[in-house]
Structure formats: C-alpha cells, structure tokens
C-alpha positions in Angstrom: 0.0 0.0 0.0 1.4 3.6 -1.2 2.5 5.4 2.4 3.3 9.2 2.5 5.4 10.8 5.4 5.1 13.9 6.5 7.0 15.7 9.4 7.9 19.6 10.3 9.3 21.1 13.1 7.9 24.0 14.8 5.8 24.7 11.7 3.6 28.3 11.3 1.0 29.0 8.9 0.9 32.0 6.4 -0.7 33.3 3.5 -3.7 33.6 1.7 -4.9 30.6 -0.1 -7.7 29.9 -2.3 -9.5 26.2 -2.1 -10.7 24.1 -4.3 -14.1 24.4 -6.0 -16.8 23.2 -3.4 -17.3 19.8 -4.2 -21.4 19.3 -3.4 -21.8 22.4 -5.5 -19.8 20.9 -7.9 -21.6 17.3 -8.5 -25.0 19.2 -8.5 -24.5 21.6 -11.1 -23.0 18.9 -13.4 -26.3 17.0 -12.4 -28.9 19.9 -13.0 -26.9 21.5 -16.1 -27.3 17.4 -17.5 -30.9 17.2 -16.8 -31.6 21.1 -18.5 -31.5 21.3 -22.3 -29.1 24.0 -23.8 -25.9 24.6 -22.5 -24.3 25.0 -19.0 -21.2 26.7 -18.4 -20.0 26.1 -14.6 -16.8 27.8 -13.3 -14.9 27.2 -10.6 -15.8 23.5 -10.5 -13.7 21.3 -8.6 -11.5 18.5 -10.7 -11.6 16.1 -7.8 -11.8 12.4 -8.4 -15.3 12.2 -6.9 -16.9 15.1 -9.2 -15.1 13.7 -12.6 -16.9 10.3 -12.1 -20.1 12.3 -11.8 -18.7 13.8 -15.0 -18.2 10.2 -16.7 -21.6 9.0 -15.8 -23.6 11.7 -17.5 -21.1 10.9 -20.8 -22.5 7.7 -20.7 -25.9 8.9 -20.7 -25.3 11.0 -23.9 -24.7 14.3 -22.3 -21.8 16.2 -23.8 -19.7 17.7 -22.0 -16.0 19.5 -22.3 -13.5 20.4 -19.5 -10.5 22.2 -19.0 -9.5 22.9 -15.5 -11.6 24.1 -13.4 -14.2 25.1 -16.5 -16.7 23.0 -17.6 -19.5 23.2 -20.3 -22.3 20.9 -20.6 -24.6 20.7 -23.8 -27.4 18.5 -23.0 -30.4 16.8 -24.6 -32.3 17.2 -21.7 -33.6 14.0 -19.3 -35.7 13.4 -22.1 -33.0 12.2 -25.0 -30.7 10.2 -22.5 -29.8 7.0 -23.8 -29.1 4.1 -21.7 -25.4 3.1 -21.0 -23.7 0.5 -22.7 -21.7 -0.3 -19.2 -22.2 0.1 -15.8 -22.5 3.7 -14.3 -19.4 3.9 -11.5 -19.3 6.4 -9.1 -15.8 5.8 -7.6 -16.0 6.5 -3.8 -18.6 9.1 -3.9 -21.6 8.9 -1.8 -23.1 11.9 -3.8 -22.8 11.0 -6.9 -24.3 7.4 -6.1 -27.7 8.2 -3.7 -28.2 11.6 -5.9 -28.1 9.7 -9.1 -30.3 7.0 -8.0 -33.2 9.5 -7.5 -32.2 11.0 -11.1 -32.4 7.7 -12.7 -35.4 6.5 -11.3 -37.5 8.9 -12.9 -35.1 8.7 -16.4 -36.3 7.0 -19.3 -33.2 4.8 -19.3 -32.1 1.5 -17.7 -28.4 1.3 -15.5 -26.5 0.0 -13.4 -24.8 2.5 -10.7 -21.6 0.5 -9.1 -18.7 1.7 -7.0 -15.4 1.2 -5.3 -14.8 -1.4 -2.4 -15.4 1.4 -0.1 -18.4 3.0 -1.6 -20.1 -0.4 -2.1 -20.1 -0.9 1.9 -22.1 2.3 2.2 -26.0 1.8 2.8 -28.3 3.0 0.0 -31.8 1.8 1.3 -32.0 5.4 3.4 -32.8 6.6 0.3 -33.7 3.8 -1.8 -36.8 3.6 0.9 -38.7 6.8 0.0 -38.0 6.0 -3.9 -39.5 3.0 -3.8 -42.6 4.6 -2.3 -42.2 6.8 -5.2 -42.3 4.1 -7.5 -39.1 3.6 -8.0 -37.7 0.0 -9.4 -34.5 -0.4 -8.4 -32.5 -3.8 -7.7 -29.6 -5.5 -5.9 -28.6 -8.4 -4.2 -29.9 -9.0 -0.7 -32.5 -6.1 0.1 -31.2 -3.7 -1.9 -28.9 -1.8 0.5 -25.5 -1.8 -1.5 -23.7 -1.2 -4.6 -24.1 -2.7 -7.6 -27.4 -1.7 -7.9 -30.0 -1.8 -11.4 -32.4 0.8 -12.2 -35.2 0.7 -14.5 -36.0 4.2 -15.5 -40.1 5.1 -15.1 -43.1 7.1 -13.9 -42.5 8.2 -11.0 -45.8 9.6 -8.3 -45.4 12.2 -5.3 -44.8 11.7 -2.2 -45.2 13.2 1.3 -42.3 12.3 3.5 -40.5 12.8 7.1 -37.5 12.2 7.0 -36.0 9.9 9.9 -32.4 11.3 9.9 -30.3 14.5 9.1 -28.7 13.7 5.4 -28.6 16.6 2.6 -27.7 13.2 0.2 -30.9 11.4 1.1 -33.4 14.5 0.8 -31.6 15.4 -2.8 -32.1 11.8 -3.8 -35.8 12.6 -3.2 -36.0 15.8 -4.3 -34.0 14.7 -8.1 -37.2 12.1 -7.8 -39.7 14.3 -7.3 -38.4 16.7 -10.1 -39.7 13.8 -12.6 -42.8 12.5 -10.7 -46.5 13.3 -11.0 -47.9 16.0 -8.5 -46.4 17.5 -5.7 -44.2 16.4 -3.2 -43.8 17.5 0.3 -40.5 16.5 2.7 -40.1 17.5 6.3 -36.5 17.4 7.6 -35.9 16.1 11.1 -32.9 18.6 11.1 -31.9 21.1 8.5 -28.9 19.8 6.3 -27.0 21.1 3.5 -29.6 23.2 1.3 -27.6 23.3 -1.8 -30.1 21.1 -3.7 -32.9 23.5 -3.3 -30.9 26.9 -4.2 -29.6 25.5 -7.6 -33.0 24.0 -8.5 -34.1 27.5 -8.0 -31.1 28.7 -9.9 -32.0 26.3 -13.1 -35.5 27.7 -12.6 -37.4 25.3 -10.8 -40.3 26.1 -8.6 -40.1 24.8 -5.0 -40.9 26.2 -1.6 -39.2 26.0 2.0 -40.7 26.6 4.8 -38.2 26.2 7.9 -38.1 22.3 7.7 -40.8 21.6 5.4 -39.9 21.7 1.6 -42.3 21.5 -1.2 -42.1 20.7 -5.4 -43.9 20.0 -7.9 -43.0 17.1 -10.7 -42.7 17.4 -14.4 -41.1 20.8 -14.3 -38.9 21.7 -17.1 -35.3 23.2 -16.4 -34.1 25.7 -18.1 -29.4 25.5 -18.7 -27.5 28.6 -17.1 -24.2 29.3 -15.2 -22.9 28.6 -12.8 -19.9 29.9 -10.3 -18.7 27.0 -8.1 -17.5 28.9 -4.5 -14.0 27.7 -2.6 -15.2 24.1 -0.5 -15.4 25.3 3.0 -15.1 21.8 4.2 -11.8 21.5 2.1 -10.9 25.0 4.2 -11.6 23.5 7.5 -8.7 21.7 7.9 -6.5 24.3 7.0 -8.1 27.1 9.6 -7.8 24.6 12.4 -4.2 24.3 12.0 -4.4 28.2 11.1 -6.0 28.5 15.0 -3.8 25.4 16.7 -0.2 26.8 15.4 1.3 30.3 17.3 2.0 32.9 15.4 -0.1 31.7 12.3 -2.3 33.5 10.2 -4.1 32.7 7.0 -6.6 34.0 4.5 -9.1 32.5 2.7 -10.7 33.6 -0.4 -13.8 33.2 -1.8 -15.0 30.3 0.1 -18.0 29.5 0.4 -20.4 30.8 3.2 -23.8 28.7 3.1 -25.5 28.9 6.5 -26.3 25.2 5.9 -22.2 24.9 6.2 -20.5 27.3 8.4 -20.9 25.3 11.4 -17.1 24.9 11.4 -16.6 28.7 11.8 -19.0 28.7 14.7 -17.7 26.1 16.5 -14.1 27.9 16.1 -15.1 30.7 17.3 -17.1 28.9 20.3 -13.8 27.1 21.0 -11.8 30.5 21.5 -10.6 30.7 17.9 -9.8 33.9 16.2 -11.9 34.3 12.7 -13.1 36.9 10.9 -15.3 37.1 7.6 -14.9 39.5 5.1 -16.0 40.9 2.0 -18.6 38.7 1.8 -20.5 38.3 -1.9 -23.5 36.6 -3.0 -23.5 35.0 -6.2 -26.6 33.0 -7.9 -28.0 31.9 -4.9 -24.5 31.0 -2.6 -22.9 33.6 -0.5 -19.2 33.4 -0.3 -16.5 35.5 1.3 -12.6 35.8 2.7 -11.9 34.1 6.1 -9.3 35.4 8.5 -8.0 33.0 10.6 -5.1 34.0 13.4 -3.7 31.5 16.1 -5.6 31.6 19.6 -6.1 29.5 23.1 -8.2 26.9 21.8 -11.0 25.4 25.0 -13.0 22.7 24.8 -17.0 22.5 24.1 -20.4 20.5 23.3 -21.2 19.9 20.0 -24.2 18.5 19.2 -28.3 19.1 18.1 -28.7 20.7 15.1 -25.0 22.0 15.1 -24.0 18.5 13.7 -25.6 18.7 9.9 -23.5 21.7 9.3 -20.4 20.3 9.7 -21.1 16.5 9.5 -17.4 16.5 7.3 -15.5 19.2 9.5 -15.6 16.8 12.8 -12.3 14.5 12.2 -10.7 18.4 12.0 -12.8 19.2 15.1 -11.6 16.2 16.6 -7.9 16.5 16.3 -7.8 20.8 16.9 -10.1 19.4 20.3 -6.8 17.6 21.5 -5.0 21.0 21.4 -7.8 23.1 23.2 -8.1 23.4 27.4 -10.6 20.9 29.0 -13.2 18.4 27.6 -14.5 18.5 24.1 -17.7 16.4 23.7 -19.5 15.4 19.9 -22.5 14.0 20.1 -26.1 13.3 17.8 -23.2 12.7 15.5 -24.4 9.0 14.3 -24.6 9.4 10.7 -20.5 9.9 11.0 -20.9 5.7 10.8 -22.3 6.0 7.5 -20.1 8.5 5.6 -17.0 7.1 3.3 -15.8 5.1 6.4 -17.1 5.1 9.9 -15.6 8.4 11.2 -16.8 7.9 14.6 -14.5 4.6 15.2 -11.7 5.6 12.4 -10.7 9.0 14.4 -11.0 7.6 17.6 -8.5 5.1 16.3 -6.5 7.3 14.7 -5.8 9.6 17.4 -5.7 7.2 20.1 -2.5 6.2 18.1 -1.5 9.4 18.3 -1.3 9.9 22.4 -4.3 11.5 22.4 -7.0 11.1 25.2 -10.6 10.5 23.4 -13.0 8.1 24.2 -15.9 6.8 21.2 -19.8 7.3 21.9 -22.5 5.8 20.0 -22.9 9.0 18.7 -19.4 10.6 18.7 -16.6 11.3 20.9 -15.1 12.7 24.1 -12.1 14.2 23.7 -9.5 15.5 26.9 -6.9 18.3 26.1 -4.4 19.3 25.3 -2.4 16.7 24.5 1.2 16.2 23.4 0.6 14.3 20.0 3.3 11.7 19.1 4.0 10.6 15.5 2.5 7.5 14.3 1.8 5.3 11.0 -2.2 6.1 10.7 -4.4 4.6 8.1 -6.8 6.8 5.8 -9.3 3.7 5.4 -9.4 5.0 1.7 -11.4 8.5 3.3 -10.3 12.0 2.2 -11.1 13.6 5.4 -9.2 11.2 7.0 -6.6 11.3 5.2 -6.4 15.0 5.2 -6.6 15.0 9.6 -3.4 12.5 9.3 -1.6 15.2 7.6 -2.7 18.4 9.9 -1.8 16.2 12.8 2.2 16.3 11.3 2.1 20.1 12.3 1.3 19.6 15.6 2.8 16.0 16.6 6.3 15.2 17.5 7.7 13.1 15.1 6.8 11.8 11.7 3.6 10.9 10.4 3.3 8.4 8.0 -0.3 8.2 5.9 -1.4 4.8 4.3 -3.0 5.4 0.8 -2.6 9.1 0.8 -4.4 9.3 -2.6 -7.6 9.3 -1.5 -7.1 13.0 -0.7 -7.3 13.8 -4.6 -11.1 13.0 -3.9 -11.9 16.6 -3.0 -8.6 18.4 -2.9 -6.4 17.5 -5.5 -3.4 19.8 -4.5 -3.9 19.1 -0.5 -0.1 18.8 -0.3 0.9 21.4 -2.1 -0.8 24.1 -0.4 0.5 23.0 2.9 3.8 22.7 2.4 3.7 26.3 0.4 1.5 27.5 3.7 4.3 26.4 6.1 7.2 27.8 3.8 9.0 24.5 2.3 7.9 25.1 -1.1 
C-alpha cells in the first residue's frame, strides 16, 4: 500500500490561499446542467476524483460535456434524450454522486446500473432507496437492496409526502431529483436542517419549490431551463486548514472566496465557540450561494459541546474538530453525530483510532466522541481507510505531533482536494 510521510518542526502557517471548488456544488450543477436542455457553463468546478466520475456518468448517458480545469460546459439533450449506457455507471468512492443519481435515474427514461469502489459499495443506499420506492421507484440489488451494484429501470414516478428519519442533505436530494420527474407534488419535512444546496440550484435552473423552515415543497414534471454557474472555494476543504491556522502560534491565514452557506459554516461557529480567532470578510452573493474571505489568526483553543442541530452543518469538519479538540483546554464532547458511521468510512471509530495512536485522550460514543486536552501528539503510522477527510486529519496532525507521520493510501485525498499537499507545504514555507 502507497504510504506518504510527513513531518515539520515548529511549523507556522501564512498566506492567503484559495480552495478548491466546493465539491457538493460541484456534483450538482454537473447533475442539473445534465438534466436542462441547452448549455451550461459552470466555473470554478472542482476536478476532484469524486466530481469527474459524476462527470463520466452523464457521458454515458449522452450528455456532452468539455473540460479544461476548473471550467466546464455541458450541452445537453435534456432528461428526455438520454440514452441508456452501454456499461455500468461507477461512481468511484462518492456517496453523492451514487444516492443523488439513483433519485435521477429513477424517474429517467433509461435503464443502468450505478456501481462503486470497495469502499463506496459498503455504504447503505436503502436510506434513500426507501422513499423512492414509495415513489415508485424499481431499483434492484442483491440482498435487500442496501449496497452497490445496484439496477435501475427508469419510469413514472408519483409524489410523495415524507418525514425524513435522519439529518442527510444526500438522502433529501435523492428525493427531491425524484420528485423533479414525478406526477404531483411532493412535500418532505426534515428532522434537522442539512445542507440546502439542492434547493438553491433547482431554484437557480429555474425550478419552482418552496421551503418553509423544515418543510420543503415541489412539484413534478417541471422543465429546467441550462444557465451558469460559479462554483465557490469548499469550505469543508478549508476546515482543515483554519484549524491548523487557529492550533499553530504565530499563524495566520486568509481564505478567499469560500463558500459561506449557513447550511455549512458550522465549522466557523464552532471555532469561534472554541476561542478561535476568525473573521469574515467581503462577503459576496452569487446565484443563490454567498461566499467571502476568512481570517483565521492562532488563539487558546478550550473545549465545548457539539451536538443538536450544530452536527448537519459540519457533519465532514468533525475528524478536523476532533484533532484541533486535543490542542484546546478541558473536555471537548460530539455527540447526535451517528450518521458519522455512514459517511466514506465510519468516522466515529476511524478518528477515535487514529488519534488514540497518536497519544491523544478520546473516548468513542455511539454517537461521537469525548475528547481531553491538550495533548502532546506523538507521530504515528495512521491509516486513511481509503477517506479523504481522514486522510487529510493524518496530515494536519504532522504540524502539531512530534515526530513523523506516515499516511497509508494518501491518494484518497485527490477526492476533493487534488493539491492538499501542495498548499500545505507552500502554507508552512518548504515550497
């Protein structure tokens, strides 16, 4: 297995640095700009492994559509003049891609099969397979249904009205890429809010549907009209970098036009909760999704509670949580965090793990973690169990361990942040 080590000594962090593309922005306007006629020209899109599978599948489909860097334009057909694929649809490692296509393919005309990698194909899909099947849905697999590979046989879809049992921005887009094709209107109630990027870029390809704090409402058989699209900085991709900004003395670190959805910015206010220094400026709105320049300085880091409604906003921030909670003063606790056992690996037992190898003192919950600090860190040989956000904790933990760290399968960073590497070692001044 490929290893990377990484090791500094008495590291600080300046600059400005501009993220990638935000990579659930990303996946949806490749999905939405594929399901409009015309053409769609999105900038600022994100040329991570996860969002150029999303890219392949739609080639299959017939949709044309051209890259270079960070540009992309779609000309589409519409839903209507997809053609079914001559192979199997594969979604890599991405969660997205695979529970937001299902929902699009069910109402398609076309017939597919939607596979993935050994890690994606562990991940349950009958959260949303559930409500699409009340829909009308046909889709097949082995067993009951729950895992990659998977068949759909494109049809008619009806309304639904549905309450959704748990927090997941994936499993109410499913729906709501259902709905879009289905007869009448459908009504979903969120247990918690999540992630709302679905609803603002429907609204953005002109689609009628109405939100009403947890309630959302569409109606089916709606035609989408192709447009642009600007792709803000991945605030989640950010997060890593602003805790080390906040853990390191003497650091300080700007980042540009990053995305500032309220559905997402959970990281920021548990930063600022925990003592940290931030500051947003110059904050923009474009086409629905604000975005802005983050300050971050160094600062006496304390331990919190993290929990309730909190948790949906920054459901991929908490391995970065985790590890800048065994730098801060006193106990840090994460809990109502369960659907952290369902993302590309099971966060909750992966970071415990992780860290405990480490020297750090955290204990795993049901539902998250309790973590004691601060803590000397120690370096270690962790594993990245094939999950970006793992991967990407291993390497913040080199700037504030002792020793080396060495990452197994490293790669798996290129998911979302193709340059991770790169712009740390420019950040800490070795490049």
């Amino acid at each position: 297995m490929e290893t990377k080590t990484v090791e500094f000594s008495n590291p600080v962090l300046h600059g400005k640095l501009k993220v990638p593309g935000d990579k659930s922005i990303s996946h949806r306007a490749v999905m939405l700009g594929s399901i409009a006629s015309g053409q769609t020209n999105i900038s600022g899109f994100l040329p991570g492994e996860d969002c150029l599978c999303t890219i392949d599948i739609f080639w299959k489909l017939g949709v044309t559509i051209d890259r270079e860097g960070d540009q992309v334009t779609i000309n589409s057909p519409g839903i209507e003049g997809w053609k079914s694929p001559d192979g199997p649809l594969y979604a890599g490692n991405s969660g997205t891609t695979a529970r937001l296509m299902l929902g699009i393919l069910a109402g398609s005309n076309v017939k597919s099969v939607m596979t993935g990698d050994s890690y994606l194909s562990k991940r349950p899909m009958r959260r949303v397979i559930g409500p699409l099947e009340k829909m009308g849905a046909c889709i097949t697999g082995e067993g009951d249904a729950d895992r990659l590979p998977l068949t759909i046989v494109g049809r008619q879809l009806k309304c639904i009205d549905y309450e959704m049992p748990i927090a997941s921005a994936q499993v109410k887009s499913g729906i709501l890429f259902g709905a879009l094709q289905a007869e009448g209107e459908t009504r979903i109630v969120e247990k918690s809010g999540s992630r709302d990027h679905t609803e603002r870029m429907l609204r953005q390809f002109g689609a009628q549907i109405e939100t009403n704090d947890r309630e959302i409402r569409i109606t089916g058989k709606q035609v989408l009209t192709s447009c642009d699209v600007i792709v803000p900085g991945d605030i989640s991709s950010a997060a890593f970098f602003m805790a080390a900004a906040a853990m390191l003395p003497e650091s300080e670190v700007s980042f540009v036009n990053v995305g500032l959805n309220p559905s997402r910015t959970g990281m920021i206010d548990v930063m600022n909760q925990m003592g940290a220094t931030v500051e947003i400026v110059d904050q923009k709105g474009e086409n629905g999704e604000p975005y802005g320049t983050v300050n971050v300085k160094s600062a006496s880091l304390h331990g919190i509670e993290i929990g309730g409604d909190m948790i949906p906003r920054l459901i991929d921030e908490l391995p970065i949580i985790a590890l800048m909670a065994t730098q801060a003063a006193g106990k840090t606790v994460i809990k109502d965090a369960e659907e952290l056992r369902v993302k590309e690996t099971d966060r909750i037992a992966a970071v415990t793990s992780e860290l405990k190898k480490l020297g750090a003192s955290v204990e795993e919950t049901e539902d998250g973690m309790i973590i004691t600090g601060p803590t000397k860190l120690s370096g270690a040989t962790l594993q990245s169990y094939g999950d970006h956000r793992i991967g990407m904790m291993s390497a913040i933990a080199a700037l504030v361990a002792e020793g080396p760290i060495q990452i197994e399968d490293p790669s798996c960073i290129a998911v979302s942040y193709p340059n991770f590497f790169d712009d740390l070692y420019r950040l800490t001044g070795r490049s």
